[in-house]
C-alpha positions as a LaTeX table, in Angstrom:
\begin{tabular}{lrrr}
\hline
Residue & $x$ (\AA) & $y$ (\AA) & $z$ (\AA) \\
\hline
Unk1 & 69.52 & 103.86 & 103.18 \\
Unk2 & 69.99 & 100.29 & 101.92 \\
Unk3 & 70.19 & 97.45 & 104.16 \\
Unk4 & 68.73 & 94.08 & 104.12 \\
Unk5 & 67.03 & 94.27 & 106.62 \\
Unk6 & 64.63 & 96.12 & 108.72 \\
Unk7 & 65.20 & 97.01 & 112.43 \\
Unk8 & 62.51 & 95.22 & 114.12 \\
Unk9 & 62.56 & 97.52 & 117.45 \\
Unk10 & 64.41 & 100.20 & 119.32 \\
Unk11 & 66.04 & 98.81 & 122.69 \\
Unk12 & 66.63 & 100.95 & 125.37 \\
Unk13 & 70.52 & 101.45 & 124.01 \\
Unk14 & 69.75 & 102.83 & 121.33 \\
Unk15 & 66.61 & 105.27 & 122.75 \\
Unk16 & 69.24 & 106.71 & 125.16 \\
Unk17 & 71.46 & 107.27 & 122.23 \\
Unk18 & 69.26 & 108.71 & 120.11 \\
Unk19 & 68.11 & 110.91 & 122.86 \\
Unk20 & 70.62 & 112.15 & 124.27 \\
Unk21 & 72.95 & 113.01 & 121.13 \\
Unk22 & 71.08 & 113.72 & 118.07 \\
Unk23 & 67.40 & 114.82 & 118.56 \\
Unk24 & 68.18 & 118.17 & 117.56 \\
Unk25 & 70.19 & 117.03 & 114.52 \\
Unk26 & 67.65 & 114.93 & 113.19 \\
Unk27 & 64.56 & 117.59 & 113.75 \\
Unk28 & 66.91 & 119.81 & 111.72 \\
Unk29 & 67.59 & 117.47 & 109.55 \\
Unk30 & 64.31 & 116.95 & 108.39 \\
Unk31 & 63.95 & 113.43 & 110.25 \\
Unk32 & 60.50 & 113.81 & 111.93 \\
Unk33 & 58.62 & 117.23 & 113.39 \\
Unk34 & 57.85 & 115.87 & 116.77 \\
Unk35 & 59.83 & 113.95 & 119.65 \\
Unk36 & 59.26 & 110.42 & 119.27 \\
Unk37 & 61.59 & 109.86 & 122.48 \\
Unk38 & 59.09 & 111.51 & 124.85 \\
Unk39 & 56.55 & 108.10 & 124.07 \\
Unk40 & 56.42 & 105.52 & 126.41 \\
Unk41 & 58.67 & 102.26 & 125.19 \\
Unk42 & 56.16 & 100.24 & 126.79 \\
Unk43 & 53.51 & 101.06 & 124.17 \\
Unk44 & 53.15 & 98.71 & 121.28 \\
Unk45 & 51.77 & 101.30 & 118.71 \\
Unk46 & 54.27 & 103.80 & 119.37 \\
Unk47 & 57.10 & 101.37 & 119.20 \\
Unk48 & 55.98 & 100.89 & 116.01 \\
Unk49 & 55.77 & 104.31 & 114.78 \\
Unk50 & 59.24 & 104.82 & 115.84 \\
Unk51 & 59.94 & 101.91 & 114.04 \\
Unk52 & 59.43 & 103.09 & 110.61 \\
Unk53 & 61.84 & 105.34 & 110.98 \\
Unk54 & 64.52 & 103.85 & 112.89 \\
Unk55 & 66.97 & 102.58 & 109.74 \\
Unk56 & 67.02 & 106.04 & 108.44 \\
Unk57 & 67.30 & 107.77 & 112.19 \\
Unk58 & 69.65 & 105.41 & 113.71 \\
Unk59 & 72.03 & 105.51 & 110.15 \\
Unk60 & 72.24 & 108.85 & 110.36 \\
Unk61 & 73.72 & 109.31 & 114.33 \\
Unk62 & 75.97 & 105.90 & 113.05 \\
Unk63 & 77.15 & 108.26 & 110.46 \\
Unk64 & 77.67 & 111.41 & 112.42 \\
Unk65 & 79.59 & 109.60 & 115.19 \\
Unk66 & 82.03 & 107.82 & 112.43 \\
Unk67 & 82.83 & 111.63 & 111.10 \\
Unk68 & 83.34 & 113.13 & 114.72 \\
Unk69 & 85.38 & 109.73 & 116.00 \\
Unk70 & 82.76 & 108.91 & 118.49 \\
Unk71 & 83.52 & 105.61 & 119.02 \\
Unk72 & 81.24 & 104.77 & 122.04 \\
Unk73 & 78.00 & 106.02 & 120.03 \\
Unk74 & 79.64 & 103.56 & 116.45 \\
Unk75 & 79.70 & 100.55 & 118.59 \\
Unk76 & 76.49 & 101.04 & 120.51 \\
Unk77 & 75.14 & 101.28 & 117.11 \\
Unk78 & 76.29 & 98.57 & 115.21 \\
Unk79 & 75.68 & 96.99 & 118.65 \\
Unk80 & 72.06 & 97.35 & 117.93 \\
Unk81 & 72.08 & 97.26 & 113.79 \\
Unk82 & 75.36 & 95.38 & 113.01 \\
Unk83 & 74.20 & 96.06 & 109.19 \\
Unk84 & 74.59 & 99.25 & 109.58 \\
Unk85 & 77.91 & 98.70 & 107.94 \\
Unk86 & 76.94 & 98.42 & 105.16 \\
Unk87 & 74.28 & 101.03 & 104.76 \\
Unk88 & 74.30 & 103.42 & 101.97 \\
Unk89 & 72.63 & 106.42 & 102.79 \\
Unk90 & 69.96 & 108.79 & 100.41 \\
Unk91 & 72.05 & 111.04 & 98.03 \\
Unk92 & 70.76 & 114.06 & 99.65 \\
Unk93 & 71.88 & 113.15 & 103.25 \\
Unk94 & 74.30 & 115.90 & 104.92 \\
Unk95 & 75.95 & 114.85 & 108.19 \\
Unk96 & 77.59 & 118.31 & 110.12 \\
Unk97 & 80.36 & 117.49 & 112.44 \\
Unk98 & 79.62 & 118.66 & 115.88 \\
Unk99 & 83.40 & 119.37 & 116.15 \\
Unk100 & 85.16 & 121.02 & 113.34 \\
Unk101 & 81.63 & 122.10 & 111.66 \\
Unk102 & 81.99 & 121.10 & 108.43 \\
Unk103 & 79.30 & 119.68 & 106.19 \\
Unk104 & 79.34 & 116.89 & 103.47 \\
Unk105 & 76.94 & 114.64 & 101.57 \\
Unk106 & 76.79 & 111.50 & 103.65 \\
Unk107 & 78.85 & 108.15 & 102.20 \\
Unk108 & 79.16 & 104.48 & 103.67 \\
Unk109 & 80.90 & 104.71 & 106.77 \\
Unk110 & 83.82 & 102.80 & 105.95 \\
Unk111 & 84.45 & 105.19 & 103.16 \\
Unk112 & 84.26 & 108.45 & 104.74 \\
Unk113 & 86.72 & 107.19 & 107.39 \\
Unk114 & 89.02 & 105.98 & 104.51 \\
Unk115 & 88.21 & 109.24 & 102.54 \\
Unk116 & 89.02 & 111.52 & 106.28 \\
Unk117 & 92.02 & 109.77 & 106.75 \\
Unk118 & 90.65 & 107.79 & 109.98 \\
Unk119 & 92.95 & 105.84 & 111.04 \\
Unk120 & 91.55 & 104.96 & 114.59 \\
Unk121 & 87.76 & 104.76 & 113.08 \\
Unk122 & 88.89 & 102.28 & 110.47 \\
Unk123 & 90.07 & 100.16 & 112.93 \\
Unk124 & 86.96 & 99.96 & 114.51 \\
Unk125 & 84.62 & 99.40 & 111.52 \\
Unk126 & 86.53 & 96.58 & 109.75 \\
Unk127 & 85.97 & 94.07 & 112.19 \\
Unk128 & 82.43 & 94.11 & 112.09 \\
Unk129 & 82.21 & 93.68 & 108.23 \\
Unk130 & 84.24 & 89.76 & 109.48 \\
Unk131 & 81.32 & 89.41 & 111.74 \\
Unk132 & 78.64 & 89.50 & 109.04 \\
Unk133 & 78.36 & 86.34 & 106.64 \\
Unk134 & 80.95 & 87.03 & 103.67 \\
Unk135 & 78.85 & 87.60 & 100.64 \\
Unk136 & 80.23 & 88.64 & 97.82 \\
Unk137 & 78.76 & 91.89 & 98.29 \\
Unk138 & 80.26 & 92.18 & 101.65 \\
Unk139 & 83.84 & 91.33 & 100.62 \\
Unk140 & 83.47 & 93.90 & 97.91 \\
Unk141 & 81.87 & 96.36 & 99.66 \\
Unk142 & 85.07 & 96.31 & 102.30 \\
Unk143 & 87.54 & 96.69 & 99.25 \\
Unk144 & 85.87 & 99.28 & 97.46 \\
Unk145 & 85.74 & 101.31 & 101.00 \\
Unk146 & 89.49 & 100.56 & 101.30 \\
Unk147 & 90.02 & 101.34 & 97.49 \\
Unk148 & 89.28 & 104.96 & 98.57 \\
Unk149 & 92.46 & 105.75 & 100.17 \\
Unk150 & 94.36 & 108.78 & 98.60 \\
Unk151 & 98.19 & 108.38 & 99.44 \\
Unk152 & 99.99 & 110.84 & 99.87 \\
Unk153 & 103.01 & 111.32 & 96.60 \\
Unk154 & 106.51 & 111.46 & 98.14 \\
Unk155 & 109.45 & 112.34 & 95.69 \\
Unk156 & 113.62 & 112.05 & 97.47 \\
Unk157 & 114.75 & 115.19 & 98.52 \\
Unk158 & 118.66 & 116.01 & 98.20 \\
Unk159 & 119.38 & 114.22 & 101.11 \\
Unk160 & 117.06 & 110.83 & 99.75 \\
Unk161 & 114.28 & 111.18 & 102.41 \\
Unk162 & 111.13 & 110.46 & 101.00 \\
Unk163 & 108.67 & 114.51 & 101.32 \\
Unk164 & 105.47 & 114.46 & 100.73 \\
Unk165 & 104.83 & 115.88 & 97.53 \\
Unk166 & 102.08 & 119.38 & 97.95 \\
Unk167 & 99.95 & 119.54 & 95.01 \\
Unk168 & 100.52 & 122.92 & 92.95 \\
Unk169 & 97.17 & 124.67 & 93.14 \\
Unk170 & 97.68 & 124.19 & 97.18 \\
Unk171 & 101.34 & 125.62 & 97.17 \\
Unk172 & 99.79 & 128.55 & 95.01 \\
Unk173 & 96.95 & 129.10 & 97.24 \\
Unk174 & 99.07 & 129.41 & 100.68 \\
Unk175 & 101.42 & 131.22 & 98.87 \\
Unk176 & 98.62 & 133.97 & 97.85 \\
Unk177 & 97.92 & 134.44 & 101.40 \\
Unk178 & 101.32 & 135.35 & 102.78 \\
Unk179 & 101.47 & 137.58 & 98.94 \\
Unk180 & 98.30 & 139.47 & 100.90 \\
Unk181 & 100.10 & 140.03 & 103.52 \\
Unk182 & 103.27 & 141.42 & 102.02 \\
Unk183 & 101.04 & 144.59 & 100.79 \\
Unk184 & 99.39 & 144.91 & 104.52 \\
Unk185 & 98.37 & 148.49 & 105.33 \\
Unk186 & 96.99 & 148.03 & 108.97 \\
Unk187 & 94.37 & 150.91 & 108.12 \\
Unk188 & 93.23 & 150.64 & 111.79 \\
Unk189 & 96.79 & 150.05 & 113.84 \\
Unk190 & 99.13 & 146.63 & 114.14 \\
Unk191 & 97.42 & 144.11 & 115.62 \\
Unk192 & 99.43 & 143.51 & 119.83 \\
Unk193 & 100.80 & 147.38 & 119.22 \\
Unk194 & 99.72 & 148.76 & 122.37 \\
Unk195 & 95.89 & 148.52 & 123.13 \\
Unk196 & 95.40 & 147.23 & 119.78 \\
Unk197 & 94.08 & 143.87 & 119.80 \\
Unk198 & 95.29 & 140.90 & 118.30 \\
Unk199 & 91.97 & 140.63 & 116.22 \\
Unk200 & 91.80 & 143.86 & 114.85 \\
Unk201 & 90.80 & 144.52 & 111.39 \\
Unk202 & 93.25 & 144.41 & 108.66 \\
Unk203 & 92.99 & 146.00 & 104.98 \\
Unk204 & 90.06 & 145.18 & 102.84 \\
Unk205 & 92.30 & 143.15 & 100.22 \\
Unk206 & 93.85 & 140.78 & 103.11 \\
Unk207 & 90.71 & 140.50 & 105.10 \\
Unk208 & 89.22 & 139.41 & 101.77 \\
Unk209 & 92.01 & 136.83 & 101.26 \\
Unk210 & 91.34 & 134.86 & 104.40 \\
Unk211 & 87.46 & 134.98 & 104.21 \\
Unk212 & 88.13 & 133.06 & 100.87 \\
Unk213 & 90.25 & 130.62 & 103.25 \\
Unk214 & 86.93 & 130.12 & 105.65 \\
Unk215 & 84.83 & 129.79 & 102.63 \\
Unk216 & 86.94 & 126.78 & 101.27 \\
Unk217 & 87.90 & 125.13 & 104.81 \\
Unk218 & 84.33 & 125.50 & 105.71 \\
Unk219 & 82.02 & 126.11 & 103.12 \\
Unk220 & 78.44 & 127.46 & 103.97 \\
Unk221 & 76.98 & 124.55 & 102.08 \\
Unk222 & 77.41 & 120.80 & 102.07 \\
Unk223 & 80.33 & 119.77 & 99.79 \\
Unk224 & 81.18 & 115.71 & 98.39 \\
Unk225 & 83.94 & 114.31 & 100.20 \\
Unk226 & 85.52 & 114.14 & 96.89 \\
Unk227 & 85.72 & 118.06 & 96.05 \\
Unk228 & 86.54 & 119.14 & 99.23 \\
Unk229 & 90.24 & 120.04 & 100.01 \\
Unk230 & 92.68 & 117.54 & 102.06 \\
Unk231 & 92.89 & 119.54 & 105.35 \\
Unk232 & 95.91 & 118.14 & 106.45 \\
Unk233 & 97.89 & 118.26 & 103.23 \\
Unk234 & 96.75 & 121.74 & 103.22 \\
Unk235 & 97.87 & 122.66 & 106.79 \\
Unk236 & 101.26 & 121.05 & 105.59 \\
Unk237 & 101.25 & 123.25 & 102.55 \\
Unk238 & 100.64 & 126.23 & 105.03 \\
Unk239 & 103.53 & 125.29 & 107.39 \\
Unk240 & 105.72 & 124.66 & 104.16 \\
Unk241 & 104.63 & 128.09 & 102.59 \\
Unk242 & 105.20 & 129.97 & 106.13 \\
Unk243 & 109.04 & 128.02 & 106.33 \\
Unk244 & 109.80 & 129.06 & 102.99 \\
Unk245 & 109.04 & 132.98 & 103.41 \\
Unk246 & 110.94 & 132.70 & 106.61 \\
Unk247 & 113.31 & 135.36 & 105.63 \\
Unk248 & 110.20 & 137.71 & 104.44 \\
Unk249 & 108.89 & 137.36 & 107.74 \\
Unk250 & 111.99 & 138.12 & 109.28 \\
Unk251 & 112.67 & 140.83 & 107.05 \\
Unk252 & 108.76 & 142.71 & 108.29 \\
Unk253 & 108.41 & 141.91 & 111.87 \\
Unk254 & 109.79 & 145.48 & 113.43 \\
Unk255 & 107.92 & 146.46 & 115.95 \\
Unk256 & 104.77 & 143.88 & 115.37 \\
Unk257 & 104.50 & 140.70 & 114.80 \\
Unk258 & 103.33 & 139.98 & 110.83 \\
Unk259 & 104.29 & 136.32 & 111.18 \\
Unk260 & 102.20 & 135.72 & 113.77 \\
Unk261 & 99.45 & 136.42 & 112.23 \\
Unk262 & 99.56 & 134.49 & 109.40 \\
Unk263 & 100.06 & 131.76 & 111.78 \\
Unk264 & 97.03 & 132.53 & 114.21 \\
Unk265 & 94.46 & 133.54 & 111.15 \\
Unk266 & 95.62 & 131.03 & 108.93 \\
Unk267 & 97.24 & 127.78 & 110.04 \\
Unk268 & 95.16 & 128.31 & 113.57 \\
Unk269 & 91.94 & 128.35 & 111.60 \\
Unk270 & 93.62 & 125.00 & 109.15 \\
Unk271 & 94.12 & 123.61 & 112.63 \\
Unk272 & 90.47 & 123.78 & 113.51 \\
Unk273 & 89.11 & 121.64 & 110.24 \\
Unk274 & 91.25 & 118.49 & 111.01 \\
Unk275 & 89.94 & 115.02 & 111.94 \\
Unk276 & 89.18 & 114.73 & 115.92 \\
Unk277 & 91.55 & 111.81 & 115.71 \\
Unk278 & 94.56 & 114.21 & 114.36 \\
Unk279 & 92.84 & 117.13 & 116.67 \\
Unk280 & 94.22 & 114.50 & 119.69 \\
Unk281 & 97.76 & 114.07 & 117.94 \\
Unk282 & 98.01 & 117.77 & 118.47 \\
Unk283 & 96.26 & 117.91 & 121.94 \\
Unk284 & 99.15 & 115.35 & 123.15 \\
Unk285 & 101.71 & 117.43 & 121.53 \\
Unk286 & 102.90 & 117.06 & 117.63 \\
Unk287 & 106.37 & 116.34 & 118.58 \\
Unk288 & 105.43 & 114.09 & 121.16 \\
Unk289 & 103.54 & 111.67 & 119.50 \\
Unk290 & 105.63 & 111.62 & 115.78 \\
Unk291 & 108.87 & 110.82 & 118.02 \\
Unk292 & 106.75 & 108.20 & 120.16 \\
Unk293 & 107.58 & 109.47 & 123.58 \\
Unk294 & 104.06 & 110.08 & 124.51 \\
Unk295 & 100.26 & 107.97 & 123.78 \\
Unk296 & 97.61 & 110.16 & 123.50 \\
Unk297 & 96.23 & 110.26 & 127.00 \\
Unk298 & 92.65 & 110.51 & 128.58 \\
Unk299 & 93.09 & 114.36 & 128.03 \\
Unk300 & 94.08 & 114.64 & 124.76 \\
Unk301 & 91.09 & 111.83 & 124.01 \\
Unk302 & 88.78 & 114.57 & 125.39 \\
Unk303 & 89.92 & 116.86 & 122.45 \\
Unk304 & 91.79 & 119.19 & 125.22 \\
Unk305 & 94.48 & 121.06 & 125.10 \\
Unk306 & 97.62 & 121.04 & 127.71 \\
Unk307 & 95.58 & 124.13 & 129.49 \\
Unk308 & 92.49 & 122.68 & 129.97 \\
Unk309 & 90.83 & 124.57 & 127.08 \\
Unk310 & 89.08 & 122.70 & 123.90 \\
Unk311 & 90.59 & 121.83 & 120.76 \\
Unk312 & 87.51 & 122.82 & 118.38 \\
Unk313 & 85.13 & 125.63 & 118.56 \\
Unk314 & 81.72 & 125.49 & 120.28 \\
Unk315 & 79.40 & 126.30 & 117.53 \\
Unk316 & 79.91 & 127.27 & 113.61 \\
Unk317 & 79.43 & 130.91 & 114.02 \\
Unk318 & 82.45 & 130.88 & 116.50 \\
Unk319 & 84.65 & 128.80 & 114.40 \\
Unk320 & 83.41 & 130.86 & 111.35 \\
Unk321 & 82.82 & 134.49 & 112.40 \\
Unk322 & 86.22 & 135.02 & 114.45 \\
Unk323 & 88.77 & 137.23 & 113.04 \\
Unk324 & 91.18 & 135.62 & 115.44 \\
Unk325 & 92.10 & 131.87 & 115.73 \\
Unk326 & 93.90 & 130.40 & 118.74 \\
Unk327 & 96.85 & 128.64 & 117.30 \\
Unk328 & 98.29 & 125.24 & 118.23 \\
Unk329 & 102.11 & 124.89 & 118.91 \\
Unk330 & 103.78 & 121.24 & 118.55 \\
Unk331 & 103.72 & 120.40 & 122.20 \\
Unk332 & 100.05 & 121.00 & 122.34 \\
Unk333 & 99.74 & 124.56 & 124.11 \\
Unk334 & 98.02 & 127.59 & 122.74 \\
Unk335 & 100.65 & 130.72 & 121.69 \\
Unk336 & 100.28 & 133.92 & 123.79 \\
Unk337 & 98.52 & 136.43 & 121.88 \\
Unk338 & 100.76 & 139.33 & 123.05 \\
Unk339 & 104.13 & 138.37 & 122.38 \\
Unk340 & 105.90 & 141.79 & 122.06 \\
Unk341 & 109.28 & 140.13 & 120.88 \\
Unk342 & 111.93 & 140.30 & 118.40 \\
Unk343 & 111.47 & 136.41 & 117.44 \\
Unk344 & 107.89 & 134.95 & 116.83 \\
Unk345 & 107.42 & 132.44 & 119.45 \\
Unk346 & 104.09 & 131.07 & 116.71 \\
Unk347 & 106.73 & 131.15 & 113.33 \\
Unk348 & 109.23 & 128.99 & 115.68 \\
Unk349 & 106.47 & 127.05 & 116.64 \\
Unk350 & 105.30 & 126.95 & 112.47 \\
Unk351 & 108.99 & 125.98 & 111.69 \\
Unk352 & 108.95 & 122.87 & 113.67 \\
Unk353 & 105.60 & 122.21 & 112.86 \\
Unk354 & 106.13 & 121.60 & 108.79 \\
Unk355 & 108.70 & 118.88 & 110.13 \\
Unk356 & 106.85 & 116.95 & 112.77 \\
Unk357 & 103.40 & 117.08 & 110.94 \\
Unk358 & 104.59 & 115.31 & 108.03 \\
Unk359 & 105.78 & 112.83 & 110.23 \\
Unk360 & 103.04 & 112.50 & 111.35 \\
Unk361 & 100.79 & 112.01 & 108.06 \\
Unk362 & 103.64 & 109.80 & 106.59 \\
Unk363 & 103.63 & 107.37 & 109.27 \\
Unk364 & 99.90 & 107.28 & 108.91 \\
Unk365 & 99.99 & 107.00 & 105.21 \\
Unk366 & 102.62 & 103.91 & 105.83 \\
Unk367 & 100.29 & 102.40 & 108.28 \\
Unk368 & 97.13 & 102.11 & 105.96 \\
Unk369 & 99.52 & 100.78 & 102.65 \\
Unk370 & 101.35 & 97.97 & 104.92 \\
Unk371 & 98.19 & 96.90 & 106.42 \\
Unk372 & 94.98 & 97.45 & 104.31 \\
Unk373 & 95.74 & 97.61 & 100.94 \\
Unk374 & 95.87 & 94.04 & 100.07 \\
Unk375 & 92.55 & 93.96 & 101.70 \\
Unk376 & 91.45 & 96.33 & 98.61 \\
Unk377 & 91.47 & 93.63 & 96.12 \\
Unk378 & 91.85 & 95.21 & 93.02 \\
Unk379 & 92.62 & 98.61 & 94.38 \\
Unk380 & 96.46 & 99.79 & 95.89 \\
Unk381 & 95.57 & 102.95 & 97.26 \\
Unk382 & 95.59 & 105.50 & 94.40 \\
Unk383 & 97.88 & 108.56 & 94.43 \\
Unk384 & 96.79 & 112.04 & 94.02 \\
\hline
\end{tabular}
C-alpha cells in the first residue's frame, strides 16, 4: 500500500476494530502468524511491532468494510488514517466479502465502490478526499475513481421509455439456462411432488448448467473487478429471460412447478451476489423503495428480510454448496417452497421483478451521471 505517510500508533479505536472484525481475515490472509492484539497497549516495544504493520493491516479491514458497506468500521478508519483514501493496495491483495462471499483483487476504495455500483459507500468516501489538502494527485486521484463508472446503455422502446440495454453474451447465457431446463428429465422425481423435496437432484445436463452459474457468480478464485460479471445487470437479464419464456413456463408447469425453479436456483442464487446496499433495497421491498413509499428501515439496514431471516448466507460453503436458494419476492419476503398451485406465486413474483429492478438500477445510474460525473474531469462515465 502507498500512502505518504506512516501510521505513527494504533489507538484504542482502531485495536477494538481490528480485534473484533478481522483477526481471522488477516491470519488467513497472510498478515502476521501470531495475535498481536493479545499485547499489552501500554508497552512501548510492542506498540511498535504492531506498528510496522499497521498501514498494510488497517488498509486491508478499510478495504473489506468499503466492499461489505460497513460504514461504521470506513469511518472509524479513516477516523484513525484519513489517508487511507488514497491507499493503493499490493497487486496480490484479495479482500472476501463476509456477505455475498465473493473474492477480488483489492483496488482503491473509491474505485471498487464506483466499480460495485455503491451508491451509499460513495457518498461516504468523497468527502474525506475535500478534507485532505488538494494536490494535484488528490484531485486526480478522485476523478480517475469516478471515471470508473460503467453506465448502464438504454435504447427507446416502442412506447419511448428509455430500457436498459442487456449485453448479448448475458441474454445468451440466461437464455441457456431456461434451454436446460426445457429438456429436464427429473431422473429422481419433481422437485414439491409429494415427499420430494424442493432441492432434489435434477438431470446431469441441468445440474451441470447451474454449477457453471455458481462458478461465474462466485468463482473459487479471486477475480479483477474488471472481468467479473455485473451482478445486477445479470439478475435483470435473468428476470428479462424468465418474462420472455413466460408462455414456455406456462406451457410445462402441470402438476409441478418448472418455473419455480428456475427462479429459486437461479435468480435466488443472482440475488445472493448483489451489493449489501442493493441486498437492503430488496430487504425493504423492491417495489417499495423504486415507487418511494418506503426508506430502507433499521431492519432492512441489518440485511433482514420481512421474516426476520438474513439476506446473505452464513459462510461460502452454504451460499456455494446448496442445491436450493431461497428466493426474494419484490416486497421483500421469501417464496414458500411448496406451492402446489396452478400459477407460480415465484414467476409472478419474477414478472414484477424485471420491472421494478430496473427501476431501481436506472434511478441509480441517473443519480451518479447528474451528480458525479463532472467531478470526473476528463471522464463522463463510459458505457458498456
Amino acid at each position: 500500500m502507498t500512502i505518504t505517510r506512516h501510521i505513527p500508533k494504533l489507538n484504542d479505536m482502531a485495536f477494538d476494530t481490528l480485534k473484533k472484525s478481522q483477526t481471522d481475515y488477516l491470519k488467513t490472509n497472510g498478515f502476521f502468524s501470531t495475535d498481536i492484539f493479545s499485547i499489552s497497549s501500554d508497552a512501548p516495544s510492542q506498540i511498535q511491532a504492531a506498528a510496522e504493520i499497521a498501514e498494510r493491516v488497517s488498509f486491508a479491514i478499510f478495504l473489506q468494510a468499503v466492499m461489505d458497506n460497513d460504514g461504521e468500521t470506513v469511518k472509524k478508519c479513516l477516523a484513525a488514517e484519513p489517508e487511507l483514501i488514497l491507499g493503493q493496495p499490493d497487486k496480490n491483495l484479495v479482500i472476501e466479502s463476509k456477505l455475498t462471499w465473493q473474492k477480488f483483487y483489492a483496488e482503491a476504495a473509491l474505485t471498487m465502490a464506483v466499480k460495485r455500483k455503491q451508491i451509499k459507500m460513495i457518498e461516504l468516501l468523497l468527502p474525506y478526499y475535500d478534507e485532505l489538502e488538494q494536490t494535484e494527485d488528490v484531485i486526480k486521484a478522485k476523478a480517475e475513481a469516478l471515471s470508473a463508472w460503467v453506465s448502464y446503455e438504454t435504447q427507446k422502446n416502442a412506447n419511448y421509455i428509455d430500457k436498459i440495454v442487456i449485453p448479448r453474451e448475458y441474454a445468451n447465457y440466461a437464455q441457456s439456462l431456461i434451454d436446460a431446463l426445457k429438456e429436464e428429465t427429473f431422473p429422481h422425481g419433481k422437485p414439491g411432488i409429494g415427499r420430494i423435496p424442493m432441492n432434489v437432484a435434477l438431470s446431469e445436463k441441468t445440474e451441470l448448467a447451474f454449477s457453471s452459474l455458481i462458478n461465474i457468480l462466485l468463482p473459487k478464485n479471486a477475480v479483477k473487478l474488471d472481468d467479473y460479471i455485473d451482478p445486477e445487470l445479470f439478475l435483470l437479464a435473468l428476470y428479462n429471460a424468465y418474462r420472455d419464456n413466460f408462455d414456455l413456463f406456462q406451457r410445462l408447469f402441470r402438476d409441478y412447478e418448472l418455473s419455480d425453479i428456475f427462479c429459486f436456483r437461479v435468480i435466488g442464487f443472482a440475488q445472493r451476489v448483489l451489493t449489501p446496499e442493493t441486498a437492503k433495497i430488496f430487504c425493504e421491498g423492491l417495489n417499495n423503495v423504486e415507487v418511494g413509499i418506503r426508506e430502507i428501515s433499521a431492519r432492512a439496514e441489518s440485511l433482514k428480510l420481512f421474516d426476520g431471516q438474513d439476506f446473505y448466507h452464513a459462510s461460502c460453503e452454504s451460499q456455494s454448496r446448496q442445491r436450493f436458494f431461497h428466493y426474494i419476492d419484490t416486497g421483500g419476503g421469501r417464496v414458500p417452497t411448496r406451492l402446489h398451485s396452478r400459477t407460480s406465486v415465484a414467476g409472478t413474483a419474477s414478472m414484477l421483478g424485471a420491472w421494478f429492478f430496473e427501476g431501481i438500477m436506472q434511478n441509480k445510474n441517473n443519480k451518479i451521471l447528474k451528480n458525479y460525473a463532472a467531478m470526473a474531469a476528463t471522464a463522463i462515465p463510459k458505457l458498456k
